[in-house]
VOPAGU-2260 file (C-alpha; in pm, 1 decimal, decimal comma):
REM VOPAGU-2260
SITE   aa  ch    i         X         Y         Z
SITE  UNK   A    0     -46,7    2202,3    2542,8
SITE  UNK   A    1      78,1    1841,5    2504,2
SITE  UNK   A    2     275,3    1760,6    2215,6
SITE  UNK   A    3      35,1    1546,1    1980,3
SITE  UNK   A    4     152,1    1252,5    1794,7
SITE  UNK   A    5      -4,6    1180,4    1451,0
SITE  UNK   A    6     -36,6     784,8    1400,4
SITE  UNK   A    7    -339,3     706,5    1221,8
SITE  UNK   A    8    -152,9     665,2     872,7
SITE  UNK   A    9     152,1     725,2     656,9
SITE  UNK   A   10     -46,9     951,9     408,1
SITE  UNK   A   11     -53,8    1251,0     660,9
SITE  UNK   A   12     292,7    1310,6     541,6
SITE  UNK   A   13     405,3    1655,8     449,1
SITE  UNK   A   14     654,6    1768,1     160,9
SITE  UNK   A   15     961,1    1875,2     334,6
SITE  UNK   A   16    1192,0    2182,5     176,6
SITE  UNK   A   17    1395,6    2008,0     -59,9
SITE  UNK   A   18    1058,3    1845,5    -232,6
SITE  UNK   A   19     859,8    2222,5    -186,4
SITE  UNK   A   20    1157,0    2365,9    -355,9
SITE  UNK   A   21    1155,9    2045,1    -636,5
SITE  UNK   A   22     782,4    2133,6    -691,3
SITE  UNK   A   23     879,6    2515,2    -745,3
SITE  UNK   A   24    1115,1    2477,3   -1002,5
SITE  UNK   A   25     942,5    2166,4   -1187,0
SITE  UNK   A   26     956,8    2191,1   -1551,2
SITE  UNK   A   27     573,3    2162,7   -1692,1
SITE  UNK   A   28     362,3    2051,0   -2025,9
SITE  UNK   A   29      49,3    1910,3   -2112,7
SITE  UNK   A   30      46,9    1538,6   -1962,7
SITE  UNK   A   31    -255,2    1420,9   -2185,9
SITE  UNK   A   32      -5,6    1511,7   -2506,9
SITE  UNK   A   33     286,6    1312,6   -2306,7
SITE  UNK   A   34     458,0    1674,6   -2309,6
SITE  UNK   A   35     504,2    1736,6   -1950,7
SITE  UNK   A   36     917,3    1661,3   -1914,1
SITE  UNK   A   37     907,0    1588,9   -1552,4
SITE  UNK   A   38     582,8    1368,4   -1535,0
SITE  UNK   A   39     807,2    1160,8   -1863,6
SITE  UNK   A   40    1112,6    1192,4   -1644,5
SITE  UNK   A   41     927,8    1022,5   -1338,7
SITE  UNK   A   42     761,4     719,9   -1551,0
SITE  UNK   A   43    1171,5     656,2   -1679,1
SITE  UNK   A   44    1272,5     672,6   -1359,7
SITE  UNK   A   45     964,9     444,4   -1142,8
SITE  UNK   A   46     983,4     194,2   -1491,6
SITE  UNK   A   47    1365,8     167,3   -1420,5
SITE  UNK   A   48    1350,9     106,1   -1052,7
SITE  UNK   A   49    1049,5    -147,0   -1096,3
SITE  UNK   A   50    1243,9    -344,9   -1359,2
SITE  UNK   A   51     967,6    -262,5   -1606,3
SITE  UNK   A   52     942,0    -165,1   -1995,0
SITE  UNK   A   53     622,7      96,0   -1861,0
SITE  UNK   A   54     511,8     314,7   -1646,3
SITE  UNK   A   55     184,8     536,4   -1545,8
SITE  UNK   A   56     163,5     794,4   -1338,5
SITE  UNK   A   57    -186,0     809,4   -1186,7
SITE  UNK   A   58    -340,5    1057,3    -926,4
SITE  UNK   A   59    -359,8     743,4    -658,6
SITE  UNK   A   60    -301,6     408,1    -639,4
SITE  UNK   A   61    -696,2     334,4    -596,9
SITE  UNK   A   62    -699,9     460,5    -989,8
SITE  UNK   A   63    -398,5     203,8   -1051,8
SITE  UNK   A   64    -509,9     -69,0    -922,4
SITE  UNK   A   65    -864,5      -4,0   -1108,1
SITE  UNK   A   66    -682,6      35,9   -1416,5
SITE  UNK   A   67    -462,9    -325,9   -1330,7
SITE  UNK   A   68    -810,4    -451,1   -1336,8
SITE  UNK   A   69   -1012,8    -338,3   -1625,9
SITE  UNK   A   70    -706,3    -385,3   -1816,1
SITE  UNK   A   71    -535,2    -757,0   -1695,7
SITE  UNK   A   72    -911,3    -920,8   -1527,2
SITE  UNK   A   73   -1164,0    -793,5   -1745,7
SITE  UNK   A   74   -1504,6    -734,3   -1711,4
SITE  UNK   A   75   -1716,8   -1072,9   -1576,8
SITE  UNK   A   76   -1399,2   -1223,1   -1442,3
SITE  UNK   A   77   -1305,9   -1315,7   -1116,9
SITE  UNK   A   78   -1000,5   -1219,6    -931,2
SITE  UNK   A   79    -848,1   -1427,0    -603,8
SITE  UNK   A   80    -745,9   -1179,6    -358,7
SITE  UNK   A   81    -676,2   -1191,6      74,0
SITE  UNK   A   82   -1004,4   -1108,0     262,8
SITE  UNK   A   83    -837,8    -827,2     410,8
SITE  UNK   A   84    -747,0    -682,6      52,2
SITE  UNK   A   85    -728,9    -280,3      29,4
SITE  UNK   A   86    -910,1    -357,3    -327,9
SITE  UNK   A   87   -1229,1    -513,1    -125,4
SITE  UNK   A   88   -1259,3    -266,0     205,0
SITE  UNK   A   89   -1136,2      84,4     104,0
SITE  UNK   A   90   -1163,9     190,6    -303,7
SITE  UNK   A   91   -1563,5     214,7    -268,7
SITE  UNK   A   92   -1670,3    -135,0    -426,4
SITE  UNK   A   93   -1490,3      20,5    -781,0
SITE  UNK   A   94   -1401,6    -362,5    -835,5
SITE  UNK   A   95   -1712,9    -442,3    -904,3
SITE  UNK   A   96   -1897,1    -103,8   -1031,8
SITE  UNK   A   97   -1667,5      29,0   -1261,8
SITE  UNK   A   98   -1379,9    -295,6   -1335,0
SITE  UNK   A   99   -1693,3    -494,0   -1338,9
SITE  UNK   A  100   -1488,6    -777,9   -1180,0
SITE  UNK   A  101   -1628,6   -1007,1    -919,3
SITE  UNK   A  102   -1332,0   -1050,8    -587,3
SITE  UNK   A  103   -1346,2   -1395,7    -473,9
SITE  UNK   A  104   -1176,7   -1331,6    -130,6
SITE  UNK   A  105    -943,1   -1603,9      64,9
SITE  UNK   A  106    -876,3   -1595,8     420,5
SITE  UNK   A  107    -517,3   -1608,6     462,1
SITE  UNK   A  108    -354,6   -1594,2     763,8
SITE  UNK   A  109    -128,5   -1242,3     782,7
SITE  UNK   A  110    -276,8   -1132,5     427,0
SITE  UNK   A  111     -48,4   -1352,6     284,5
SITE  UNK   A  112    -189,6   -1571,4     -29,6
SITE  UNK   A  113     -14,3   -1904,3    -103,3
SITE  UNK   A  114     -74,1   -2169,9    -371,5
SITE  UNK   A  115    -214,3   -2395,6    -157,2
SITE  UNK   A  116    -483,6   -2145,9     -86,8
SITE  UNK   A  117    -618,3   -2076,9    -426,7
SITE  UNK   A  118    -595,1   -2445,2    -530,1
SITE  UNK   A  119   -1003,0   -2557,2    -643,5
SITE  UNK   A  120   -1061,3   -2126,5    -638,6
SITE  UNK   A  121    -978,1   -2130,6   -1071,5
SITE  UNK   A  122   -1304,1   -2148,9   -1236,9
SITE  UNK   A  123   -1242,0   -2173,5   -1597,2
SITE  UNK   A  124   -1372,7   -2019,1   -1897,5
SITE  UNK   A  125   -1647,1   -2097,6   -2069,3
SITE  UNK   A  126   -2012,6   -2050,1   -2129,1
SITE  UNK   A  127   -2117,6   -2173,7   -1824,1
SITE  UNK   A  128   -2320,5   -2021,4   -1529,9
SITE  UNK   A  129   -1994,7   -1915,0   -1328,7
SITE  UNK   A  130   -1760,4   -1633,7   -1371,0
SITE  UNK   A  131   -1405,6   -1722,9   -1536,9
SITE  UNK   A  132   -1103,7   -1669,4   -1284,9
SITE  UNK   A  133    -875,1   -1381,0   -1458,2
SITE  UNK   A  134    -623,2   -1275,4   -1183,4
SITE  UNK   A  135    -472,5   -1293,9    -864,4
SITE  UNK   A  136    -473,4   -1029,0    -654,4
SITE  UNK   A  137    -143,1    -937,7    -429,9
SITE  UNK   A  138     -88,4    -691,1    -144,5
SITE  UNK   A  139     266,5    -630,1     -44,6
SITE  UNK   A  140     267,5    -457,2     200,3
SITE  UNK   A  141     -69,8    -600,1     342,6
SITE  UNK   A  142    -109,4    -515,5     723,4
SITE  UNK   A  143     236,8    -439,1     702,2
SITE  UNK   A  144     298,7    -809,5     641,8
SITE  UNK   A  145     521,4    -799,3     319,5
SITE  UNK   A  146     530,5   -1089,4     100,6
SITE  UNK   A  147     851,8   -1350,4     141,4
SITE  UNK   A  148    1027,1   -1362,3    -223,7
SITE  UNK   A  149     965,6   -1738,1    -266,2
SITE  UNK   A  150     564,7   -1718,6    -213,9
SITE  UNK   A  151     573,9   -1505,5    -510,3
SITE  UNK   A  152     774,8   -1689,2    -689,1
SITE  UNK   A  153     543,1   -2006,7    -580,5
SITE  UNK   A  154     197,9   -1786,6    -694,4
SITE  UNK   A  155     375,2   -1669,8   -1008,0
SITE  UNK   A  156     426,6   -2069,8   -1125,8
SITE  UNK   A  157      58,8   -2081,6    -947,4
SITE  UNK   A  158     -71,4   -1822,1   -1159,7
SITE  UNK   A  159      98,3   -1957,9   -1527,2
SITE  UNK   A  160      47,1   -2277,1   -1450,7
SITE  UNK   A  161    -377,2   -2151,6   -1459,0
SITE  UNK   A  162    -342,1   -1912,0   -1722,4
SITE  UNK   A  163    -369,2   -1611,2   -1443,5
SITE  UNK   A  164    -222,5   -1228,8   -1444,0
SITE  UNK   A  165    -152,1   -1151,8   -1156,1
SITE  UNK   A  166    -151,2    -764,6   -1044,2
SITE  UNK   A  167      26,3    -645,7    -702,3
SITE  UNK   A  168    -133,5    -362,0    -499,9
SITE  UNK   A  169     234,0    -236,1    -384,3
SITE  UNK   A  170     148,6      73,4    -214,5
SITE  UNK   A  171     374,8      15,4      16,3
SITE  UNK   A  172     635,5    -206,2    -227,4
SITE  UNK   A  173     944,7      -4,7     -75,0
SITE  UNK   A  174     875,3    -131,0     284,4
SITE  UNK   A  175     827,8    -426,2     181,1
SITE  UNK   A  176    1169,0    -450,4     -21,2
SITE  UNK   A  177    1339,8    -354,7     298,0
SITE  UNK   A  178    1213,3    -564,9     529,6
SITE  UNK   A  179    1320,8    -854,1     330,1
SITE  UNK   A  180    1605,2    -729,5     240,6
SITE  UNK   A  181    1541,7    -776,6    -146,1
SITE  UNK   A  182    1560,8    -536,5    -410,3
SITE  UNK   A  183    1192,7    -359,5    -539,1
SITE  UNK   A  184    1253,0    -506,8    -890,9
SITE  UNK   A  185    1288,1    -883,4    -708,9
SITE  UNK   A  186     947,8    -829,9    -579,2
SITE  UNK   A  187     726,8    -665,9    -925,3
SITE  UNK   A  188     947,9    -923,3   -1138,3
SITE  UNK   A  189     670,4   -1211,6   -1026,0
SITE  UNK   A  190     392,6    -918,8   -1124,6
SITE  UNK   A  191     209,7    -881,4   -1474,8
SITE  UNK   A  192     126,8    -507,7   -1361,1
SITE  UNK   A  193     261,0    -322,1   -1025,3
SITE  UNK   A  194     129,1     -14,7    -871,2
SITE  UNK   A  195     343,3     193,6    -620,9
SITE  UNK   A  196     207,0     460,0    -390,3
SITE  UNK   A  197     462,7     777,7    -390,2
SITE  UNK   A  198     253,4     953,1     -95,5
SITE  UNK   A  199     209,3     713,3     189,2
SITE  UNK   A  200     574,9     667,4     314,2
SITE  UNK   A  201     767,4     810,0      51,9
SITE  UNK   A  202     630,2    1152,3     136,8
SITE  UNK   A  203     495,8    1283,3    -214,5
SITE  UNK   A  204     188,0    1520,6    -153,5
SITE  UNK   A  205     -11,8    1257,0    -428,9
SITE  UNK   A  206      14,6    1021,1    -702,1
SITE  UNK   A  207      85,4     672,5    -765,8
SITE  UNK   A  208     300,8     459,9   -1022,9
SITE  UNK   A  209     118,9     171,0   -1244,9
SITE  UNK   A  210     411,7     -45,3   -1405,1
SITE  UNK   A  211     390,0    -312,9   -1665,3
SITE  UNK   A  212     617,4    -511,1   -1932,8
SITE  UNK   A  213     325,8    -501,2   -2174,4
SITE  UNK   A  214     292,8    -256,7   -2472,6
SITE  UNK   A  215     -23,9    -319,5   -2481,7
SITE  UNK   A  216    -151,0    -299,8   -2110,5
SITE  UNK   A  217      56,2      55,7   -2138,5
SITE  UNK   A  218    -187,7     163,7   -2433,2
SITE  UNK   A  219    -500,8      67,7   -2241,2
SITE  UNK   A  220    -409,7     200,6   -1923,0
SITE  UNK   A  221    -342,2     531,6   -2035,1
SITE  UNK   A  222    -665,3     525,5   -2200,1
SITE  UNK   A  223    -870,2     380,1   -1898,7
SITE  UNK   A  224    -652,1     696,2   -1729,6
SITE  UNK   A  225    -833,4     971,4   -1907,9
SITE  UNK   A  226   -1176,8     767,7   -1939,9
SITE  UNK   A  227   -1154,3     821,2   -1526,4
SITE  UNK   A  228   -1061,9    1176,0   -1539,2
SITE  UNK   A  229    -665,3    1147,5   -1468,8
SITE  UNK   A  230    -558,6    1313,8   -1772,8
SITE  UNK   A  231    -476,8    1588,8   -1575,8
SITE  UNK   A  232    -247,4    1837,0   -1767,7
SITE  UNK   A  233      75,7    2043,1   -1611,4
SITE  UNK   A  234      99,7    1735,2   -1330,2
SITE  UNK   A  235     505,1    1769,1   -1359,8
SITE  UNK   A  236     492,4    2001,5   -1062,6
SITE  UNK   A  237     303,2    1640,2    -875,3
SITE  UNK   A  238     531,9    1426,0   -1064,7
SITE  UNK   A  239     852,6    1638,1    -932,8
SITE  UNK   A  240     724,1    1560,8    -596,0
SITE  UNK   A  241     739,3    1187,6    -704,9
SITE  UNK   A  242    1062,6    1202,1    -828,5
SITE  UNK   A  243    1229,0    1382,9    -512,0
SITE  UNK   A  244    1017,8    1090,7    -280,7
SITE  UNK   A  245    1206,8     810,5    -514,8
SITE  UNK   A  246    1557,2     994,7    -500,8
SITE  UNK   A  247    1602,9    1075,0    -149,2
SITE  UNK   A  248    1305,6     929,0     108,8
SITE  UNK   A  249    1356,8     553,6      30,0
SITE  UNK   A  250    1609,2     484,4     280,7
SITE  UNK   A  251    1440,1     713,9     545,2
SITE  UNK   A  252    1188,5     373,5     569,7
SITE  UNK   A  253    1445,2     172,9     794,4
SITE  UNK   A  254    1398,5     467,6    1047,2
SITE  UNK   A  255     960,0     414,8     977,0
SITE  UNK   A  256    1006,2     102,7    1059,5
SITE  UNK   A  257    1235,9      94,8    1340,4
SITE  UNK   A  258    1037,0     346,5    1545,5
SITE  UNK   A  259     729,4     141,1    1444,1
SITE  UNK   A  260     920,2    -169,2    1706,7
SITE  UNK   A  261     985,2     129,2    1943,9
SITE  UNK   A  262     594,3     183,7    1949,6
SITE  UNK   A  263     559,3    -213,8    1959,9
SITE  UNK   A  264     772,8    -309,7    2255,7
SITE  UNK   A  265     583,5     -57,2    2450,5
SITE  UNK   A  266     236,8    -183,5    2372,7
SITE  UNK   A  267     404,1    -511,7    2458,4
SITE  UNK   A  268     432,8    -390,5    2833,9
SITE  UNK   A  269     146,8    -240,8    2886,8
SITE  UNK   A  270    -173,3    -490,8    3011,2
SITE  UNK   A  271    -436,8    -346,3    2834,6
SITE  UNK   A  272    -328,1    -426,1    2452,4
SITE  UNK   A  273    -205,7    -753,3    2307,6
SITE  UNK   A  274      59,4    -743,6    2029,8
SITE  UNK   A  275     319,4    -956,8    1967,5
SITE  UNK   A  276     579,9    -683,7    1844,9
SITE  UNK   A  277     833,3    -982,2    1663,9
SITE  UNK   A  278     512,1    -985,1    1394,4
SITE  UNK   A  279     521,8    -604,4    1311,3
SITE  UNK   A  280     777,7    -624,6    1022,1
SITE  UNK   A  281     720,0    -251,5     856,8
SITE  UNK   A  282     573,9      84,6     950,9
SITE  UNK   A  283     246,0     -54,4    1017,2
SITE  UNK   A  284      98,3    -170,0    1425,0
SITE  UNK   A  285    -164,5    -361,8    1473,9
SITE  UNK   A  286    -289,0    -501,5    1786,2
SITE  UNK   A  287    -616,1    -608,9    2033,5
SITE  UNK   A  288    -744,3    -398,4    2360,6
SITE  UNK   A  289    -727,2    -625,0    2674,7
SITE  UNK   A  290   -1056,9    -520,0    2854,9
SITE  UNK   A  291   -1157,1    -287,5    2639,8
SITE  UNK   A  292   -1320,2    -249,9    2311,2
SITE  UNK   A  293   -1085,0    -117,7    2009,4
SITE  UNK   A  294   -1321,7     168,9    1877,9
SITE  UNK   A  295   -1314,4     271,9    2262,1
SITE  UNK   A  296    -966,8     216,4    2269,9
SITE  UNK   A  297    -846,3     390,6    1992,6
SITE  UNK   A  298   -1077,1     694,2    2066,1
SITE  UNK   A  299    -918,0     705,3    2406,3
SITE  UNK   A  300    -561,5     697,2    2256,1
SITE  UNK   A  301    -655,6     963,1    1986,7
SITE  UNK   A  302    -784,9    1185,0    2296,4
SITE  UNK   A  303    -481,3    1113,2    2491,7
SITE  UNK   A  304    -263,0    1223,2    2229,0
SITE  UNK   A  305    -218,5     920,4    2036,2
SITE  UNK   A  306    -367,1     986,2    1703,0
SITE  UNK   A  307    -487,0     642,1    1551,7
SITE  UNK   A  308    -717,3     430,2    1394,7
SITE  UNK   A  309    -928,9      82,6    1376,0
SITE  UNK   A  310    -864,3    -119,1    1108,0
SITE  UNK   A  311   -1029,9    -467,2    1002,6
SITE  UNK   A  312   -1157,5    -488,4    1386,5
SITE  UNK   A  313    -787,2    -384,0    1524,3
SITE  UNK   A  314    -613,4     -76,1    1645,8
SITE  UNK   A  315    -378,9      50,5    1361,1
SITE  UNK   A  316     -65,0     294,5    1431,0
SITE  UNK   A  317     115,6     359,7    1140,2
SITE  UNK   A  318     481,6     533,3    1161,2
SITE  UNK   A  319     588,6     791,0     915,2
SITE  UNK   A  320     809,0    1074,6     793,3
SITE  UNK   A  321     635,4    1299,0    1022,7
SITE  UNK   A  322     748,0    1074,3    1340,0
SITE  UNK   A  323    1122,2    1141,8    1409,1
SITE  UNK   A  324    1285,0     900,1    1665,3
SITE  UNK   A  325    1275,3    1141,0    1947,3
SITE  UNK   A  326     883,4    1194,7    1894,0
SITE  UNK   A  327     892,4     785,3    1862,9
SITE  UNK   A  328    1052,1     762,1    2202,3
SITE  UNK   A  329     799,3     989,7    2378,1
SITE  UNK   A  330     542,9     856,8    2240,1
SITE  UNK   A  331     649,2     535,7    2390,6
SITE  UNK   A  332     684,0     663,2    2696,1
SITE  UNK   A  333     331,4     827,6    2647,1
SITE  UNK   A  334     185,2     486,1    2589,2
SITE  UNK   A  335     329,7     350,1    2898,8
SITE  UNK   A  336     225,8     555,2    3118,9
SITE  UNK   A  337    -166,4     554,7    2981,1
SITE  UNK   A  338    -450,0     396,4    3140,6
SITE  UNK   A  339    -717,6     380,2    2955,6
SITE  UNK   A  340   -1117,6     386,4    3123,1
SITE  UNK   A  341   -1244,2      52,9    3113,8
SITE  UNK   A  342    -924,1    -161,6    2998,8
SITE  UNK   A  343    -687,9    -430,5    3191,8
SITE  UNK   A  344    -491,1    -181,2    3433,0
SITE  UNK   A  345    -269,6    -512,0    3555,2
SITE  UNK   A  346    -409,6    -530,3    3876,8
């Protein structure tokens, strides 16, 4: 049987020994009472590393960024957010049902919001017929696109400057500090409220971090936690997971990302995709058929041995723990050598 090679996202990742055997021997309490050591020991730890006075542990980062937006928008508000915003396409509309918050989306080019953008987007407050603008919206990594230091720095004088929070969807905030070469605390500094996603590729089996300066977002996050059913109880054996994923699988993202260009500069040769690999900056591989449609395309791959997905209208590969070097290599290879039925065969 040939070998099969698992692409379609970074939260197919599997605990590996040392995190099965930090899950065995976690310490436990009652989370809801703030007695659970380890679950305490991971919000120290995540608050530290974020540069932050608070942290949340939540089951996901979909309940994070909720909570960023009950909390920091408020219900009737607007928030500014990229088109392409994880917020407006995959947490089931929850913006707007439960945060009661309306998403004004911006088209910006690579995900990437700037200034210039949002400028005549502010509505302000009042008792008018239109909704007050509360927050902007960041996603970093978005598309695998992370966001350069100085844009942030540009939307945080943005965002004062309008009397804006702004909260940053950084589910992927560790690729992101690599790739420019900055430290994770340089990135949520420019953030009223951060969350970080411990099992995409950081390898925890679930949960998500929810960071903030503010005593009192802390207080009303960890209410809007239990008022959504995350006041789960002996969660240290999840937050031990966590923990392992922030003390040993950071660094293991250079090799995510580096197999990710392996995956890219083959695409590059082949005639029936389009992808300029110098634009794939993280773990994440987006790119066009040639000749063929994508959902075709990607459903060809997946049969082929290529396990991926479509995503906003393009195929997506995403690199992971789970894809060593060698498997990036042959899967290189595997693309290469594919033809797919119906696509630009170069002749």
């Amino acid at each position: 049987m040939n070998k099969v090679y698992d692409l379609r996202s970074d939260t197919f990742t599997l605990p590996d020994e040392g995190m099965r055997q930090a899950i065995y021997r976690a310490e436990v309490g009652d989370d809801v009472y703030h007695e659970d050591p380890t679950v305490n020991r991971l919000e120290e730890l995540a608050a530290d590393m974020l540069g932050k006075k608070h942290a949340v542990f939540v089951s996901s980062g979909s309940m994070g960024n909720l909570i960023g937006l009950c909390v920091n928008c408020g219900r009737g508000n607007e928030v500014l957010c990229a088109a392409g915003s994880h917020i407006v396409h995959h947490e089931i509309s929850s913006a707007a049902i439960i945060a009661q918050v309306m998403p004004i989306q911006i088209n910006a080019p690579g995900g990437i919001l700037k200034p210039s953008m949002l400028e005549g987007k502010v509505k302000p407050r009042g008792v008018y017929d239109m909704g007050a603008t509360a927050m902007i919206e960041v996603e970093n990594t978005i598309g695998g696109n992370p966001y350069p230091l100085q844009t942030l720095c540009d939307l945080r004088a943005f965002a004062d400057g309008h009397g804006l929070k702004i909260h940053m969807d950084g589910a992927r905030l560790f690729n992101a500090a690599l790739a420019e070469e900055v430290s994770v605390r340089d990135l949520a500094y420019f953030a009223d409220d951060v969350t970080v996603c411990l099992s995409k590729g950081l390898g925890a089996p679930a949960g998500s971090i929810l960071a903030s300066d503010s005593d009192s977002f802390e207080f009303h996050a960890r209410r809007m936690k239990k008022m959504l059913g995350g006041g789960m109880r002996q969660t240290g054996f999840l937050a031990a997971a966590g923990i392992y994923a922030l003390e040993n699988n950071i660094p293991k993202l250079v090799a995510d990302h580096a197999n990710a260009q392996v995956l890219a500069r083959a695409l590059a040769d082949v005639p029936w995709a389009s992808i300029n690999p110098d634009k794939v900056r993280t773990n994440i591989i987006l790119f066009d058929g040639v000749g063929i449609d994508n959902e075709n395309l990607a459903q060809q791959l997946t049969e082929a041995g290529l396990l991926c997905l479509t995503d906003g209208g393009k195929v997506r590969m995403v690199t992971s723990l789970n894809l060593s070097s060698a498997d990036a290599a042959q899967a290189a290879e595997l693309i290469r050598a594919f033809r797919p039925v119906g696509g630009n065969d170069g002749r």
